[in-house]
VOPAGU-2260 file (C-alpha; in pm, 1 decimal, decimal comma):
REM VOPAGU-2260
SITE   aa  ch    i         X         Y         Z
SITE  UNK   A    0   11053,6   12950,2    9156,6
SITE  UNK   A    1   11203,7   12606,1    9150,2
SITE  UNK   A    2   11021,8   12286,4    9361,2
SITE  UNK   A    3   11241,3   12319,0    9639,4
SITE  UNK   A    4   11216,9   12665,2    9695,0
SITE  UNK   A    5   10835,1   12655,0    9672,8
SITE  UNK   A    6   10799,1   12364,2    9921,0
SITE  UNK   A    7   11038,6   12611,9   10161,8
SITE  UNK   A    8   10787,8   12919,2   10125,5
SITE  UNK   A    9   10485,3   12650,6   10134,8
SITE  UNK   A   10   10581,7   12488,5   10482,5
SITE  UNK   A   11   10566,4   12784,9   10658,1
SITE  UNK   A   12   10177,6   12830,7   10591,8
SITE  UNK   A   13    9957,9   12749,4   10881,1
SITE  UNK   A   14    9731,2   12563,3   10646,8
SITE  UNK   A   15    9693,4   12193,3   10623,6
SITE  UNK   A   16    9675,1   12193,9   10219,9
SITE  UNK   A   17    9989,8   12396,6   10160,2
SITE  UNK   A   18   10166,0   12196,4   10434,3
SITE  UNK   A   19   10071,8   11911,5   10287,9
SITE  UNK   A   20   10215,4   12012,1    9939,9
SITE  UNK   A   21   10520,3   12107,9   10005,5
SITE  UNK   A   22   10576,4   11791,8   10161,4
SITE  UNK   A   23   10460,3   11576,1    9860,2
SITE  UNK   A   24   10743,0   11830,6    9682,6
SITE  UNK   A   25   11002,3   11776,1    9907,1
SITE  UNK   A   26   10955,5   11372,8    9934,1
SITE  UNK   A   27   11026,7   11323,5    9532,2
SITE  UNK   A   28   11355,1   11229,3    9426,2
SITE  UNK   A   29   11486,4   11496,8    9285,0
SITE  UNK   A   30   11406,5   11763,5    9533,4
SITE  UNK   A   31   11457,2   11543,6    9813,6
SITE  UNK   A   32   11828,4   11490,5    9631,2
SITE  UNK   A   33   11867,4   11854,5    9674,4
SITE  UNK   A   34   11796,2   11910,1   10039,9
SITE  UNK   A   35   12138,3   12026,4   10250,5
SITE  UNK   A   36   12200,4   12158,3   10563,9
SITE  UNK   A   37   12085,4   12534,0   10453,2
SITE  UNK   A   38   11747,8   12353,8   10438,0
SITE  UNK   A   39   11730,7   12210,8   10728,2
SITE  UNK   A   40   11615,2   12509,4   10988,3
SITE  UNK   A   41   11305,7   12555,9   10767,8
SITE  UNK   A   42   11214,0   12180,7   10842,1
SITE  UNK   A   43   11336,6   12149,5   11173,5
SITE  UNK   A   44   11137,0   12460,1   11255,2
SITE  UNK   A   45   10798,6   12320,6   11130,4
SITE  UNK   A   46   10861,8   11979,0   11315,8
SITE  UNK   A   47   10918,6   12155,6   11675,7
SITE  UNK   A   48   10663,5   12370,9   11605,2
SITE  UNK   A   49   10465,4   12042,6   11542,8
SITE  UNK   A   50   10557,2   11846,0   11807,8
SITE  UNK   A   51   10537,3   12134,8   12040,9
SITE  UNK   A   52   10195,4   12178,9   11945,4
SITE  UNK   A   53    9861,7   11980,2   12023,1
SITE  UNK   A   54    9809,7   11622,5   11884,2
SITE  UNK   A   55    9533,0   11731,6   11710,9
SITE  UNK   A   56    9756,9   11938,3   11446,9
SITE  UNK   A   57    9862,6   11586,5   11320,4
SITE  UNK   A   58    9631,9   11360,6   11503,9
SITE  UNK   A   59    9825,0   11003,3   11309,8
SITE  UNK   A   60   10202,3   11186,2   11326,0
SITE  UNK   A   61   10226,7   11197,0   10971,9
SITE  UNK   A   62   10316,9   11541,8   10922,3
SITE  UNK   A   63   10581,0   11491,3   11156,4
SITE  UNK   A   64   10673,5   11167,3   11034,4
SITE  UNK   A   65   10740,6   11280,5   10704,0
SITE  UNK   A   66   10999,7   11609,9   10804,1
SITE  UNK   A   67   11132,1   11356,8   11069,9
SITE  UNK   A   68   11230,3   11135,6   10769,1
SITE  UNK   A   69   11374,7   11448,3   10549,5
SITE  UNK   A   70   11569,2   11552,8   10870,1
SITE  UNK   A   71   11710,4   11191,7   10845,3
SITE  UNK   A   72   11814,5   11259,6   10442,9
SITE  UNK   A   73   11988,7   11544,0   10581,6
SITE  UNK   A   74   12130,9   11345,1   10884,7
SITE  UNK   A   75   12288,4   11639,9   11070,0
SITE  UNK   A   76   12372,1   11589,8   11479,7
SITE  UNK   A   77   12195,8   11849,5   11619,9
SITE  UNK   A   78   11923,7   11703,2   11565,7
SITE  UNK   A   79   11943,3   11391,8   11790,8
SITE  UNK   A   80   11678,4   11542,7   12020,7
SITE  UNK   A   81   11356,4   11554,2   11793,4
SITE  UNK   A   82   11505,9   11211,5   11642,0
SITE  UNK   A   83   11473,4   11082,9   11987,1
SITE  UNK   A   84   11130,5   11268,9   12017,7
SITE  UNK   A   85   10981,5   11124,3   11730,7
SITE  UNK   A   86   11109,4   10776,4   11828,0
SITE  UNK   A   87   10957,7   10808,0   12169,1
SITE  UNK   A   88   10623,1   10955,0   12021,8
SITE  UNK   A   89   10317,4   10796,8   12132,6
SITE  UNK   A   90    9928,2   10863,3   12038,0
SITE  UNK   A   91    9643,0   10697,9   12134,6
SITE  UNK   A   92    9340,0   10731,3   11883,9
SITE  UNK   A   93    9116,8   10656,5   11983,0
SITE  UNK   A   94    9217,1   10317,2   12185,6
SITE  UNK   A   95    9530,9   10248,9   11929,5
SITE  UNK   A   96    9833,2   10408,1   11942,8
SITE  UNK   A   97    9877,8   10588,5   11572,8
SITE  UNK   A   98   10234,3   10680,6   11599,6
SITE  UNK   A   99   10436,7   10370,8   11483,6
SITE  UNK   A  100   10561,0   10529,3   11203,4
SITE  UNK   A  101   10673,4   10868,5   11324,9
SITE  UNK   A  102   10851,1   10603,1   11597,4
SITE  UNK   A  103   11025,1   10423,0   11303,2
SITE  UNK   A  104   11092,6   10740,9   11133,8
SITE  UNK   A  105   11283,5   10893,8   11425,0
SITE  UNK   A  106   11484,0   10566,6   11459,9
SITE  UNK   A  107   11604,3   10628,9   11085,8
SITE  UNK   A  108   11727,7   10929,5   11224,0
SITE  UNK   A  109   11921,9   10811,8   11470,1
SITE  UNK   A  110   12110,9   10573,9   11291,7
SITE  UNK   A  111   12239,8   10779,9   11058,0
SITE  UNK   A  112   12416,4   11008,7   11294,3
SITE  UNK   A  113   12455,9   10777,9   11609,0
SITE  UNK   A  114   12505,6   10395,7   11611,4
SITE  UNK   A  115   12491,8   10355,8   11988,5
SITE  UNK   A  116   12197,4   10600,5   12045,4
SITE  UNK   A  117   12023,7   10420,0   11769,3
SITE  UNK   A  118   12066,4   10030,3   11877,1
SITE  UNK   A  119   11964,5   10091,5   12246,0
SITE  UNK   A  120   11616,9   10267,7   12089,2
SITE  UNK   A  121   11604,7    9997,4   11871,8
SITE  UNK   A  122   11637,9    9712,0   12116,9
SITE  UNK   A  123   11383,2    9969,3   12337,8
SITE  UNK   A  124   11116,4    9925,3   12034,4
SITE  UNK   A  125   11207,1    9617,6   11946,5
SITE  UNK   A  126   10859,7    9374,7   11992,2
SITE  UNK   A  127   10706,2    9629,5   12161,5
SITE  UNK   A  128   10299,3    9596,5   12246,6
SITE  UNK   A  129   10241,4    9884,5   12064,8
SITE  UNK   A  130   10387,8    9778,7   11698,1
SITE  UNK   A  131   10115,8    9839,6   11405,2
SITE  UNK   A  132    9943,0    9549,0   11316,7
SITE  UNK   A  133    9975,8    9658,5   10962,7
SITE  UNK   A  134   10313,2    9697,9   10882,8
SITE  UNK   A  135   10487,9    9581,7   11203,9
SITE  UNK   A  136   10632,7    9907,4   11283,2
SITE  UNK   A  137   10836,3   10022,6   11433,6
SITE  UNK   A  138   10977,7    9665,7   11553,1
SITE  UNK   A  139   11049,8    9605,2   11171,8
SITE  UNK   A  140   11287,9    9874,1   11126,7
SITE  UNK   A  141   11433,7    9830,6   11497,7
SITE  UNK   A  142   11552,4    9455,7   11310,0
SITE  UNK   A  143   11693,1    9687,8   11043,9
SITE  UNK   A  144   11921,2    9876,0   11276,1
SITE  UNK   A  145   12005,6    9634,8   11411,2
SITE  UNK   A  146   12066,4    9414,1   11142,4
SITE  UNK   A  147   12284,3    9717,7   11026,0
SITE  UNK   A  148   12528,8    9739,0   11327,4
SITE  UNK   A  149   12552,1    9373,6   11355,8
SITE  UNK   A  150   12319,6    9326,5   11668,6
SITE  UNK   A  151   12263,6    8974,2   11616,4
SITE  UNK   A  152   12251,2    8889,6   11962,5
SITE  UNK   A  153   11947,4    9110,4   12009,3
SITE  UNK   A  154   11816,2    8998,1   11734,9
SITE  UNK   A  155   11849,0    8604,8   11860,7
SITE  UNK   A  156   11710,6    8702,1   12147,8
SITE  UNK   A  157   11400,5    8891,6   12025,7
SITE  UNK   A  158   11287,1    8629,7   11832,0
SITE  UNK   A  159   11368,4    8336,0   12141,6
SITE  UNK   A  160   11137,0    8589,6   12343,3
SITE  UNK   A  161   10871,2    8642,6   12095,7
SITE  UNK   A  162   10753,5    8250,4   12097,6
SITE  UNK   A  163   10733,0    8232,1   12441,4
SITE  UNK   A  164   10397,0    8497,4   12403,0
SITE  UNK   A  165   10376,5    8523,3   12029,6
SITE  UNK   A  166   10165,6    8823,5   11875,4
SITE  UNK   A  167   10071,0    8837,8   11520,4
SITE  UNK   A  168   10159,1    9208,7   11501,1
SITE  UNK   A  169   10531,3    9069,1   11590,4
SITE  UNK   A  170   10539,4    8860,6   11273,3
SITE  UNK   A  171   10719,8    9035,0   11072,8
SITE  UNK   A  172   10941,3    9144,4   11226,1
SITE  UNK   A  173   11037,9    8781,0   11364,1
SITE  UNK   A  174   11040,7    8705,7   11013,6
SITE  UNK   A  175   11313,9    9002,3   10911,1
SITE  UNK   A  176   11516,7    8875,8   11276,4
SITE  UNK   A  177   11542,4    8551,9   11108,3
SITE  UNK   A  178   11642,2    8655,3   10821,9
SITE  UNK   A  179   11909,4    8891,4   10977,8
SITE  UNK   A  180   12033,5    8642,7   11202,0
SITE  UNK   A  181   12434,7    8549,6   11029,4
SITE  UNK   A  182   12450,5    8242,7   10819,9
SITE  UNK   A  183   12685,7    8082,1   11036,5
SITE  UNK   A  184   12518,0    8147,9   11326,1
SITE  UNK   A  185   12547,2    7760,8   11541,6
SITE  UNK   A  186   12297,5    7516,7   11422,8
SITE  UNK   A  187   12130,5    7428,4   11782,8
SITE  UNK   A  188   12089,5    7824,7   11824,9
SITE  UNK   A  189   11846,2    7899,8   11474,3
SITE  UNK   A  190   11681,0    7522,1   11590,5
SITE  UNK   A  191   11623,1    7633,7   11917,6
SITE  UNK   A  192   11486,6    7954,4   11775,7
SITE  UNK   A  193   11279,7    7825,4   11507,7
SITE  UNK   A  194   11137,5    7505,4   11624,1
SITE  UNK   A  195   10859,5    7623,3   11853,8
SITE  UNK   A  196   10744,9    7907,6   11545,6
SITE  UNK   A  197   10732,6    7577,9   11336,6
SITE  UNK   A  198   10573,5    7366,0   11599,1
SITE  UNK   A  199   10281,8    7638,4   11619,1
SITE  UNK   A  200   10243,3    7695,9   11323,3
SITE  UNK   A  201   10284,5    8065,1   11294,0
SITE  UNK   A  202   10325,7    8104,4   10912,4
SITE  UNK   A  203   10478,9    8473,4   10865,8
SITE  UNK   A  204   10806,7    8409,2   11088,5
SITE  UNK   A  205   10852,1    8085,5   10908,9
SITE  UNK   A  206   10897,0    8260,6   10593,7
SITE  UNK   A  207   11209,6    8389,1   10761,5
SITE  UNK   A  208   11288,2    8067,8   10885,0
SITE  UNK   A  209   11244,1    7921,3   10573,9
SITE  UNK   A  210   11475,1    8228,1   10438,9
SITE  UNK   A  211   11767,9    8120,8   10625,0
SITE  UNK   A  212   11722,5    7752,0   10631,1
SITE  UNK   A  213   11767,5    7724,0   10235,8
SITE  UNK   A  214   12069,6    7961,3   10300,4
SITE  UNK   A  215   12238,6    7664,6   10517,4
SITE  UNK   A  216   12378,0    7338,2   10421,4
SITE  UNK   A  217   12309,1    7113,6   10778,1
SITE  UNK   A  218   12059,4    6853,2   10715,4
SITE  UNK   A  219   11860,3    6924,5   11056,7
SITE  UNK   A  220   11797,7    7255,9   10899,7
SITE  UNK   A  221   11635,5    7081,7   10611,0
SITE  UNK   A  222   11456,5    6839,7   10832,4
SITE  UNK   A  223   11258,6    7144,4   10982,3
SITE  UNK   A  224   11163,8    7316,9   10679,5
SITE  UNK   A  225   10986,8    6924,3   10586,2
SITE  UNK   A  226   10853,2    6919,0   10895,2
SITE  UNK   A  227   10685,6    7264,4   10804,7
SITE  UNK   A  228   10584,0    7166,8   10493,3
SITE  UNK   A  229   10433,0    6839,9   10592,2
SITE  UNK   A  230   10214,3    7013,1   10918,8
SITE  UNK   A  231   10128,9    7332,0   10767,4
SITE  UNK   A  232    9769,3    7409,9   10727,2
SITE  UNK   A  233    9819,9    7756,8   10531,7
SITE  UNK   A  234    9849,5    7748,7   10186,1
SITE  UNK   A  235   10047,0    8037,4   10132,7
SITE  UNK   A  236   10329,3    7921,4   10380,0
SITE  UNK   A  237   10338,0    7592,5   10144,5
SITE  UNK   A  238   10391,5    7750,8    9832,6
SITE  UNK   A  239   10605,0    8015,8    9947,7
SITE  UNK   A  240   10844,0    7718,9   10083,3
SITE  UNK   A  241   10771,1    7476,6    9796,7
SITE  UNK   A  242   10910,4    7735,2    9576,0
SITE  UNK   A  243   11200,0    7858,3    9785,2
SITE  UNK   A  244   11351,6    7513,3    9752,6
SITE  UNK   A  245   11306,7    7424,7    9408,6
SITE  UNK   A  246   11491,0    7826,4    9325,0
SITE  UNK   A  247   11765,1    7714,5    9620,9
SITE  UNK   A  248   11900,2    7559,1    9315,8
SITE  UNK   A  249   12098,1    7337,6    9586,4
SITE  UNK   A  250   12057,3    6963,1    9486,5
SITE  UNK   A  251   11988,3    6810,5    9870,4
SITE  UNK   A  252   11681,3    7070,1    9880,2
SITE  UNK   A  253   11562,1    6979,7    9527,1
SITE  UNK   A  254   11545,0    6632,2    9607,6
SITE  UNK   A  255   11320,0    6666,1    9934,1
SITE  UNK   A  256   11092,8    6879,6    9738,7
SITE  UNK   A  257   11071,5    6601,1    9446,4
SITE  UNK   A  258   11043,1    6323,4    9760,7
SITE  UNK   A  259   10775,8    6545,3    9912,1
SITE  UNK   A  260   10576,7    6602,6    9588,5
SITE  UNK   A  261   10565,0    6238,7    9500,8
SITE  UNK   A  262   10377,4    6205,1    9837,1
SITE  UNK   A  263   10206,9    6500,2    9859,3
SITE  UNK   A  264    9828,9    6523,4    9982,6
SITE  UNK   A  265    9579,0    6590,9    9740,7
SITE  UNK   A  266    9519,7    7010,4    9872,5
SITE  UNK   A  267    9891,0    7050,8    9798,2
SITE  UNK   A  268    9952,7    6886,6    9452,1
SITE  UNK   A  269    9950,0    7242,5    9284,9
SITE  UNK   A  270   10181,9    7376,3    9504,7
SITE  UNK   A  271   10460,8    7090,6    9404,1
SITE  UNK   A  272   10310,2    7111,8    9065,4
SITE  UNK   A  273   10446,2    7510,8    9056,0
SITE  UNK   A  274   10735,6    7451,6    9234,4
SITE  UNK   A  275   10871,7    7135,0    9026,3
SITE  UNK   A  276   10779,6    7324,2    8736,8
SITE  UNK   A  277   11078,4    7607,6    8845,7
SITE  UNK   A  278   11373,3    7297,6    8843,9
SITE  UNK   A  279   11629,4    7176,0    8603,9
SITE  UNK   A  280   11567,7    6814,8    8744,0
SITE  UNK   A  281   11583,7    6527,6    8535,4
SITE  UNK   A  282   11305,7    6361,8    8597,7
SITE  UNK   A  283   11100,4    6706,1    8605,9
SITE  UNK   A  284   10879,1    6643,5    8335,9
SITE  UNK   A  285   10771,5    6322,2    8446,5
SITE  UNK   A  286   10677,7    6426,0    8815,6
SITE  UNK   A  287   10485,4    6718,9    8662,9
SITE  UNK   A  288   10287,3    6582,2    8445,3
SITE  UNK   A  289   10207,3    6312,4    8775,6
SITE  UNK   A  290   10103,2    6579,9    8945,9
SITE  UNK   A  291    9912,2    6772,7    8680,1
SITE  UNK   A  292    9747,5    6410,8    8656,1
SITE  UNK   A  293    9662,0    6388,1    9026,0
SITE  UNK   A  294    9543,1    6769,4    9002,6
SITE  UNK   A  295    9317,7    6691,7    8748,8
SITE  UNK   A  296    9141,0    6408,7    8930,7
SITE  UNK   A  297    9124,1    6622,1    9211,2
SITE  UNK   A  298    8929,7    6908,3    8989,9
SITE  UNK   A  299    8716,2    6637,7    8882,1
């Protein structure tokens, strides 16, 4: 009996081991690869008879997160209605909802078999109170949809709206909005966006922001990310934007990060240090070995 068809006989077993078997058979490659619409009753039937069923059976969703996701390999239209079930799936345990992913899974679904369906459930999860704190789900792939269909307008708007009552769980997927937002979207829009992230200092969404800044050629643009660099108090966001200029590889953002490093406070020297290190600049070797200088005094 080949994977697939064992994973088949498997999922109909009322126990939690074989279930959870057959569903580590279907989810590699090559079986998954071979999953059609003859498949698809089998794992539409366990999912209804999962979702049908108490919470308990699959207290965190993940059972029926991962058919909801095989159902969305198969992508067939009839099932739109445990798509939207899944996305609309919530489960409090025991004072956090546990469902985000089954959520995010379910949206998956609906975008491959119904772009309008699937951007009005995305714009519905979009920031929502309830997004994981882990992985940001399931606002981060709402951004994806609607990234995908060219929602940028939702997307501006998500991230305007986020600031106003920013909540770390929404980072990134602020972060992903920015980075979806289209390159020549008008300069006072991403400023008016961005600024008040960078003003607070919220260090995931400026990744994004830093993202689509080095993207751009205005100079305001350019001005922000130095204003981030020269505020920031986490070390990570410096690095991650030191670095992001010098691989830009455009000369205008190479030559702030050379003017920066020549003034740069003593915590950040190894930061520039790295980053210079990445350039082609012709006076690289002399501003590292400045900095390695000033790093070494600071060691010592």
């Amino acid at each position: 009996m080949d994977a697939l068809q064992e994973a088949l006989r498997l999922l109909t077993s009322g126990r939690r081991a074989e279930v959870d078997h057959a569903l580590m058979l279907l989810e590699r490659d090559e079986v998954r690869d071979q999953l059609t619409v003859e498949q698809r009753p089998a794992l539409r039937r366990k999912l209804v008879d999962l979702m049908d069923g108490p919470p308990t059976n699959d207290k965190a969703g993940l059972l029926r997160e991962k058919l909801t996701r095989l159902l969305a390999h198969i992508a067939h239209p009839d099932d739109r209605d445990v798509f939207i079930r899944a996305a609309t799936t919530y489960y409090v345990q025991p004072v956090e909802d546990v469902a985000q992913n089954l959520r995010s899974a379910g949206l998956i679904g609906l975008a491959e078999i119904d772009r309008e369906l699937a951007c009005l459930y995305a714009v519905r999860l979009l920031g929502e109170k309830d997004t994981s704190r882990f992985n940001g789900e399931p606002s981060v792939t709402a951004v994806m949809v609607l990234e995908r269909f060219g929602q940028s307008l939702a997307l501006l708007q998500f991230v305007i709206a986020a600031a106003r009552a920013y909540d770390p769980r929404q980072g990134e997927a602020v972060a992903r909005a920015f980075e979806a937002l289209p390159v020549d979207l008008p300069e006072a829009a991403l400023l008016h966006a961005a600024q008040p992230y960078v003003e607070a200092g919220h260090a995931v969404p400026c990744t994004g922001i830093i993202n689509i800044a080095v993207k751009r050629e205005e100079e305001a643009l350019h001005d922000l990310l130095e204003q981030m660099l020269t505020s920031t108090h986490d070390t990570d966001l410096h690095r991650y934007g030191t670095v992001m200029l010098a691989t830009s590889r455009k000369p205008a953002l190479v030559e702030r990060l050379y003017r920066l490093a020549n003034l740069s406070p003593l915590e950040y020297v190894r930061n520039y240090r790295e980053a210079v290190e990445l350039t082609t600049h012709p006076r690289r070797d002399e501003v590292v070995a400045m900095l390695g200088k000033r790093e070494k005094r600071k060691s010592g």
